[in-house]
Phi, psi and omega in degrees: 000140188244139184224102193280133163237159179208140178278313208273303221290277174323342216304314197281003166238025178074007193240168167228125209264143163238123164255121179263163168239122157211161211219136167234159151256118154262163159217141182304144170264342197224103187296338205290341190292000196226143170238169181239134129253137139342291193235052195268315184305004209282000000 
């Protein structure tokens, strides 16, 4: 997780803004539980 403070933004009310970033990888565990169609636009 990444966490920023900025200063600038809030400055004229006395605040300091905080933003997190955060990056996941997920994996199927059980591929067969999940299905496609295909062809629902056809």
């Amino acid at each position: 997780m990444e966490l920023l403070a900025d200063p600038f933004t809030l400055a004229g009310q006395a605040m300091i803004r905080l933003v997190s970033f955060e990056m996941a990888d997920t994996n199927l565990r059980y591929v067969a539980a999940f299905s496609v169609i295909k062809d629902a636009l056809a």
